[in-house]
MARBA-3410 file (N, C-alpha, C, O; in Angstrom, 1 decimal):
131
32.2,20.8,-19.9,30.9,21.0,-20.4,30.2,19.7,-20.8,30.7,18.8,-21.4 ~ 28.9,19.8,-20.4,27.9,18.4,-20.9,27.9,18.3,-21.9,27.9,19.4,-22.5 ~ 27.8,17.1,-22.6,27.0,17.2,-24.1,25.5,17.2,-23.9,24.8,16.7,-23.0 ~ 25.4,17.7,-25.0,23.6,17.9,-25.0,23.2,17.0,-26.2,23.9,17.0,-27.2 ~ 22.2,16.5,-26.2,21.3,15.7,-27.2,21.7,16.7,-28.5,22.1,17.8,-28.7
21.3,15.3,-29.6,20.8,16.0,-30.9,19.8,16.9,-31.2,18.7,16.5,-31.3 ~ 20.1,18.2,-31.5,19.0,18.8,-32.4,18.5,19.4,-30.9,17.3,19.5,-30.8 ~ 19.4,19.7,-29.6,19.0,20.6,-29.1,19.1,22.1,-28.6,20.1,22.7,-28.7 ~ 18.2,22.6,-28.1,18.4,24.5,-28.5,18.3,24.8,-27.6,17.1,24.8,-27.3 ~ 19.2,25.2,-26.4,19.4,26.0,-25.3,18.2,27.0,-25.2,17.2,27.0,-24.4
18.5,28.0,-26.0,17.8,29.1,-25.9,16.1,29.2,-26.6,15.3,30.1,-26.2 ~ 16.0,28.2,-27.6,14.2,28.1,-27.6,14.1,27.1,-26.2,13.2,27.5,-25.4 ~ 14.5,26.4,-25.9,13.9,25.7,-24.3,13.8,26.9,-23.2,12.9,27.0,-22.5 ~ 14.8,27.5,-23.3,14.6,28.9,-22.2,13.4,29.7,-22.6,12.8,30.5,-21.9 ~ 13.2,29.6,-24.1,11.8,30.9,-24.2,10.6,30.4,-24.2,9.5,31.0,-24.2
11.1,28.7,-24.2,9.5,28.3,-23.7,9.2,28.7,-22.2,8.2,29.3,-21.7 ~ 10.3,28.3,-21.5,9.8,28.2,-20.1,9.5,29.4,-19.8,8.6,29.3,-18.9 ~ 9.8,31.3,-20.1,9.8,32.0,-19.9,8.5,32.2,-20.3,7.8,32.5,-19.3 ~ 7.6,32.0,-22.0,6.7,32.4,-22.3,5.4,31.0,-21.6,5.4,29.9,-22.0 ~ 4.9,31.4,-20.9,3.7,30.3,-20.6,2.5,30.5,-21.0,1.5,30.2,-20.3
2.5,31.1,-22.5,1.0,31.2,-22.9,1.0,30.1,-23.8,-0.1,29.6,-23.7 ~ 1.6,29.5,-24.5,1.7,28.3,-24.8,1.5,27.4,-24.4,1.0,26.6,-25.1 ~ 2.0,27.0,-23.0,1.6,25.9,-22.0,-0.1,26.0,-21.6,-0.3,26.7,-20.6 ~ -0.9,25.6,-22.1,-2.1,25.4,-21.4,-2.7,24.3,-21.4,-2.6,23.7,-22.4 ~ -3.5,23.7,-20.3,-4.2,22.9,-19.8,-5.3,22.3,-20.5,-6.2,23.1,-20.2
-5.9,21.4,-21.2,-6.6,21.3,-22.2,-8.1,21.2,-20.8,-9.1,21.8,-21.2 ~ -8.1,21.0,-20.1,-9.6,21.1,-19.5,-9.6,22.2,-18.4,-10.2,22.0,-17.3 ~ -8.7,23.5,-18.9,-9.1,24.3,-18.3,-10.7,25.4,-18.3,-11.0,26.1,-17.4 ~ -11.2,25.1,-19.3,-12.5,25.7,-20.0,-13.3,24.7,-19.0,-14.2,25.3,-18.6 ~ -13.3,23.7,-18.6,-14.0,22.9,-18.0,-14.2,23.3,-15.9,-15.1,22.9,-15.2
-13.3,23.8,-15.7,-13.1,24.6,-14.6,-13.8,25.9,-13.9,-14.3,26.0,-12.8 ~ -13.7,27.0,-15.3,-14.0,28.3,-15.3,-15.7,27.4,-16.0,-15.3,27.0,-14.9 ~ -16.7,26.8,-16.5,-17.7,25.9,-16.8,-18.3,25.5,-15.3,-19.5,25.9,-15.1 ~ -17.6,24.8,-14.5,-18.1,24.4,-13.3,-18.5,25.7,-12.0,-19.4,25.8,-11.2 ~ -17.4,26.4,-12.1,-17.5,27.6,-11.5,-18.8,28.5,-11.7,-19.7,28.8,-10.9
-18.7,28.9,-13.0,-19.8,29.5,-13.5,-21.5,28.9,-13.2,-22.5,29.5,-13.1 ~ -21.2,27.6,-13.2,-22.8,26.6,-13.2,-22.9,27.0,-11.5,-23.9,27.6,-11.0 ~ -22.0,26.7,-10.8,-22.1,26.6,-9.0,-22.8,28.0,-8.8,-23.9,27.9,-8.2 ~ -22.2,29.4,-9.4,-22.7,30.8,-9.0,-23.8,30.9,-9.9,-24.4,31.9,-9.6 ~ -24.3,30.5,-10.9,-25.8,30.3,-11.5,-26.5,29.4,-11.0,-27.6,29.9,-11.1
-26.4,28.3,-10.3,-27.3,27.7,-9.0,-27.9,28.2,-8.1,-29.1,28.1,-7.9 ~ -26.6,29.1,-7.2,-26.9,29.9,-6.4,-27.9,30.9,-6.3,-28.5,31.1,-5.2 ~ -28.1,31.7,-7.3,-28.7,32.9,-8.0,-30.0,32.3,-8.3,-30.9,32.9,-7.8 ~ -30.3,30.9,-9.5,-31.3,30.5,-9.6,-32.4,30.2,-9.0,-33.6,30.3,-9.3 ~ -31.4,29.4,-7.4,-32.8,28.5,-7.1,-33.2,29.5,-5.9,-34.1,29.0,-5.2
-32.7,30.8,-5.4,-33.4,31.6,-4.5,-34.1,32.6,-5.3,-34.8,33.4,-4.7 ~ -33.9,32.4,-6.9,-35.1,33.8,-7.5,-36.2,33.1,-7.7,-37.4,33.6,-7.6 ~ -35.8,31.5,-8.2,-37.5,30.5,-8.3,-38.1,30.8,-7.1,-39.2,31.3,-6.9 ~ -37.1,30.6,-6.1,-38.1,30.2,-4.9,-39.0,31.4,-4.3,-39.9,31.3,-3.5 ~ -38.5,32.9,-4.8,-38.5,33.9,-4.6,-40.2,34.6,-5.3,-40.9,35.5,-4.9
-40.4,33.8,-6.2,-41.1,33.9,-7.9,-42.6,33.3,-7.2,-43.7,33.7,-7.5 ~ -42.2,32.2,-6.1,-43.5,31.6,-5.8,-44.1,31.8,-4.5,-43.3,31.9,-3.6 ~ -45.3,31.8,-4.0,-45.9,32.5,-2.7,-44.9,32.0,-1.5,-44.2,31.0,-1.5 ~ -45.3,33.0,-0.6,-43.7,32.9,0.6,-44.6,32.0,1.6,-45.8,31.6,1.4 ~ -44.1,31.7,2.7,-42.4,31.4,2.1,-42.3,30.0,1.7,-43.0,29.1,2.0
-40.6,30.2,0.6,-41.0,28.8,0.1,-39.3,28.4,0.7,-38.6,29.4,0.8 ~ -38.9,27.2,1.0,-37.4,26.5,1.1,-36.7,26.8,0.3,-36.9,26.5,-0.9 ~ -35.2,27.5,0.8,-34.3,27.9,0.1,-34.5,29.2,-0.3,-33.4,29.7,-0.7 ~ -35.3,30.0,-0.5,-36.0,31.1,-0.6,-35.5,32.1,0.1,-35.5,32.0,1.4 ~ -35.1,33.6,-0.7,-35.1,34.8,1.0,-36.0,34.8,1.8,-35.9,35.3,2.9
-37.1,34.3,1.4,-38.3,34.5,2.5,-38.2,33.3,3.2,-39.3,33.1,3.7 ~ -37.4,32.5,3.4,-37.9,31.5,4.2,-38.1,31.2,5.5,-38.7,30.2,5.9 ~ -37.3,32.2,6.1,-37.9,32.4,7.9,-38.8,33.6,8.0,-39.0,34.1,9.1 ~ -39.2,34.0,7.3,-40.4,35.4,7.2,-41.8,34.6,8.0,-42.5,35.2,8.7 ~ -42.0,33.3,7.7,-43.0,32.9,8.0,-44.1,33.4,7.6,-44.2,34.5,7.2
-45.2,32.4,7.5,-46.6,32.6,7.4,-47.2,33.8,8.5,-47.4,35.0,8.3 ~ -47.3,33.2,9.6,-47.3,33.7,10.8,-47.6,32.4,11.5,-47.5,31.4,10.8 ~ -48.2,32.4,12.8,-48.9,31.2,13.3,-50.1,30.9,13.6,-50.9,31.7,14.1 ~ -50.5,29.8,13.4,-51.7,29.0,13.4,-52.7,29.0,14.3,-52.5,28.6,15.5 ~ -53.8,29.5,14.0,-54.9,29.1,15.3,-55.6,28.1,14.8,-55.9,28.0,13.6
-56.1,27.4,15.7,-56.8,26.1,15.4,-57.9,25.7,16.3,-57.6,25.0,17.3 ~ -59.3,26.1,16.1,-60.5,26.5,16.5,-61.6,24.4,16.6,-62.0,23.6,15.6 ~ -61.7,24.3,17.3,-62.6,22.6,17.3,-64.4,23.2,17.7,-64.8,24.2,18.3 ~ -64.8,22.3,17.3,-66.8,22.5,17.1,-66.9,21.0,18.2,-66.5,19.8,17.9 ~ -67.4,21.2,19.1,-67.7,19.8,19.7,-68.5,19.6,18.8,-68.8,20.0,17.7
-69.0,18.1,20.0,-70.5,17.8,19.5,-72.1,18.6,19.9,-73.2,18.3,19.5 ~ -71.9,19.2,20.5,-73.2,20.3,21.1,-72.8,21.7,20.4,-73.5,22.7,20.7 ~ -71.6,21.8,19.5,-71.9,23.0,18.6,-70.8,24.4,19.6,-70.7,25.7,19.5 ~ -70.4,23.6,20.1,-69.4,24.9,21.0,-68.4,25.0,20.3,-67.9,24.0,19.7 ~ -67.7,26.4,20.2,-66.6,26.4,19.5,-65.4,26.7,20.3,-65.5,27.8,20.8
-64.4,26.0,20.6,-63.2,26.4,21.1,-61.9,27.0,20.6,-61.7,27.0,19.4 ~ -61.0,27.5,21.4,-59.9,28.3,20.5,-59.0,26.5,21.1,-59.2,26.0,22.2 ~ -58.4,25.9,20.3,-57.4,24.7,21.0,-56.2,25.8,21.3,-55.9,26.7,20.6 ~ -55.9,25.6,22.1,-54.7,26.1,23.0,-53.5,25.2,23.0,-52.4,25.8,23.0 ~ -53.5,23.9,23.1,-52.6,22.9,23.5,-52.3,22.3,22.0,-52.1,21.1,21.8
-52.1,23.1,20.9,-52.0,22.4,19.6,-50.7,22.0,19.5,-50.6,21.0,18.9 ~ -48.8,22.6,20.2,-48.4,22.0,20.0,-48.0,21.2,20.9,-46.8,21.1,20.9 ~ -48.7,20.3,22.0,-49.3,19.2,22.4,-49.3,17.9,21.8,-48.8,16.7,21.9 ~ -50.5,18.7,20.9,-50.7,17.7,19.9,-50.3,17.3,18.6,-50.6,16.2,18.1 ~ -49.5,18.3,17.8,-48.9,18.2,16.9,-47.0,18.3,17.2,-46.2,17.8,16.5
-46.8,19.1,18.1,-45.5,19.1,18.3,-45.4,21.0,18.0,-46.5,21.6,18.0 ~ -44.0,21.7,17.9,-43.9,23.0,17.1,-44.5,23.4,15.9,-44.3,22.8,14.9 ~ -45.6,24.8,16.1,-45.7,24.6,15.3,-45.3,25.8,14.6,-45.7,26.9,14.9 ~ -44.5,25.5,13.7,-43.8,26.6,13.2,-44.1,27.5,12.3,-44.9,27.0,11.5 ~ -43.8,29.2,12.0,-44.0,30.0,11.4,-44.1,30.1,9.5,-44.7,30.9,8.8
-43.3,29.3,9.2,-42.8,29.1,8.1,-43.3,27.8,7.3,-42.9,27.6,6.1 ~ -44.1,26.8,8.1,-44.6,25.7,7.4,-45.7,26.6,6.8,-45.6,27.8,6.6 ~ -46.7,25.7,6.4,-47.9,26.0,5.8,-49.3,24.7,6.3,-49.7,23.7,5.8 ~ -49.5,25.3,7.0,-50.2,24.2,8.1,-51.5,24.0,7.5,-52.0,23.1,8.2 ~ -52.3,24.3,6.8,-53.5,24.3,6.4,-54.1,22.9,5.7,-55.2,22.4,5.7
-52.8,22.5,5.2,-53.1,21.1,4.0,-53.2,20.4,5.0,-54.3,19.8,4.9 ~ -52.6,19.8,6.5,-52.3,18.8,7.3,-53.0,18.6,8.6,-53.6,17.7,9.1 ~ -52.5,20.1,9.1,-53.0,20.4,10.6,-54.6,20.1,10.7,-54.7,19.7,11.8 ~ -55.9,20.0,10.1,-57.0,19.9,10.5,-57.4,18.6,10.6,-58.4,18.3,11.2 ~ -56.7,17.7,9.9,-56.6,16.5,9.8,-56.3,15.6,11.2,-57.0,14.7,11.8
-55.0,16.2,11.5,-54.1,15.8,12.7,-54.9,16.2,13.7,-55.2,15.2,14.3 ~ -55.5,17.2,14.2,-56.7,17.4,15.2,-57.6,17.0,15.2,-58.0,17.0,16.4 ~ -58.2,16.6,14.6,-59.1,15.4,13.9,-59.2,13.6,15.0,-59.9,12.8,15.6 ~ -58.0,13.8,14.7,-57.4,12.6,15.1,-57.3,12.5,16.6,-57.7,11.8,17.5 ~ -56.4,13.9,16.5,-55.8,13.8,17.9,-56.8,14.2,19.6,-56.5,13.9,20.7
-58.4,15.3,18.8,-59.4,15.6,19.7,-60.4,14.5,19.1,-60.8,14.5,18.0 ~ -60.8,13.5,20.5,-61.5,12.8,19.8,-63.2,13.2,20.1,-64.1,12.4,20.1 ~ -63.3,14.7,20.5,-64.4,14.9,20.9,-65.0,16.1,19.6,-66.0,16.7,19.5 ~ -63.9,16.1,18.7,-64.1,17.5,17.5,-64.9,17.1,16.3,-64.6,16.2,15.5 ~ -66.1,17.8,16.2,-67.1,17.2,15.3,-66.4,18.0,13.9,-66.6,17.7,12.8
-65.6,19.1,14.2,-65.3,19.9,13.0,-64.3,20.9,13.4,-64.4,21.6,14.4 ~ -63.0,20.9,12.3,-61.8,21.7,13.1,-61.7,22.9,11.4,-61.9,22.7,10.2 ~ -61.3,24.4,12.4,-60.9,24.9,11.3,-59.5,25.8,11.9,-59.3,26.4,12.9 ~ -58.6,25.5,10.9,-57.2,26.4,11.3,-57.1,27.8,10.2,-57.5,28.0,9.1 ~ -56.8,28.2,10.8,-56.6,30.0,10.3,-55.0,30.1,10.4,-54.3,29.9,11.4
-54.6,30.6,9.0,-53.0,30.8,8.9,-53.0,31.9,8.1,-53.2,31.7,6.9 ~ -52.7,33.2,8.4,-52.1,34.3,7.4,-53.4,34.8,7.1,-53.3,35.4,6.0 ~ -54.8,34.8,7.5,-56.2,35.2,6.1,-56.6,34.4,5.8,-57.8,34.5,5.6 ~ -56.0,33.1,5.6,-56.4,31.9,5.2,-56.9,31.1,5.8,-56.4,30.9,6.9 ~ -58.2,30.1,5.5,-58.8,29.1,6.3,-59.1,27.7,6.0,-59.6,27.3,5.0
-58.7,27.3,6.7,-59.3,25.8,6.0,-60.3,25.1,7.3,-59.9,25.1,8.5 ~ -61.2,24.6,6.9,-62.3,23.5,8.0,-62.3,21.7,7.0,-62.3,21.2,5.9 ~ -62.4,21.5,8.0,-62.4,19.8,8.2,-63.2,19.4,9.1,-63.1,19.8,10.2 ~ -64.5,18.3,8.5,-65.6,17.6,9.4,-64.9,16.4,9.4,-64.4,15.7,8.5 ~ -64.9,16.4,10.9,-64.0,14.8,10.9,-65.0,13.8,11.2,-66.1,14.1,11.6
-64.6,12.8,11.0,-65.2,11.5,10.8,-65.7,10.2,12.5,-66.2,9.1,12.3
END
């Protein structure tokens, strides 16, 4: 038989190892913390985005799209055209941007015979006298 150290107890060392509610991890609270923040992110930033007119990034609505853009040019003799070749000129133009702030601008530029552009997105309109 081994000797065993001073002042040691067979049988409380066996009921530690048996009972493991005693053994705990001091930064386990820090784990079930991280977890909890990751599935409150999740939840959060699709109800903001949800909260504000569609569609917005990250949002369920975010391939719902606006719809797409028409984009109408005024020569200089006052004729009005539908542009047809806008993404041509701008590239895709996709359902889900919000083309109104940019697009009339960029036509602007890019027809250099357009005394005045207006784009229509969803109801919405915006006109630009270009320069």
């Amino acid at each position: 038989m081994q000797s065993q150290p001073p002042g040691f107890d067979a049988n409380s060392s066996l009921d530690a190892l048996r009972d493991p509610a005693p053994i705990r991890k001091k930064g386990a609270w820090v784990g079930s913390a991280a977890v909890l923040a990751v599935i409150a992110v999740q939840i959060a930033v699709p109800f903001v985005a949800l909260m504000l007119p569609p569609p917005q990034k990250f949002g369920f609505q975010m391939f719902s799209g606006l719809g797409g853009a028409r984009v109408f040019v005024v020569d200089d003799e006052g004729a009005v055209r539908e542009l047809d070749d806008v993404e041509q000129t701008v590239g895709k133009v996709r359902p889900d941007i919000d083309w109104l702030p940019t697009l009339p601008e960029a036509v602007c530029i890019a027809v250099p015979e357009a005394v005045e552009v207006r784009v229509e997105q969803s109801g919405r309109e915006r006109s630009v006298v270009c320069d």
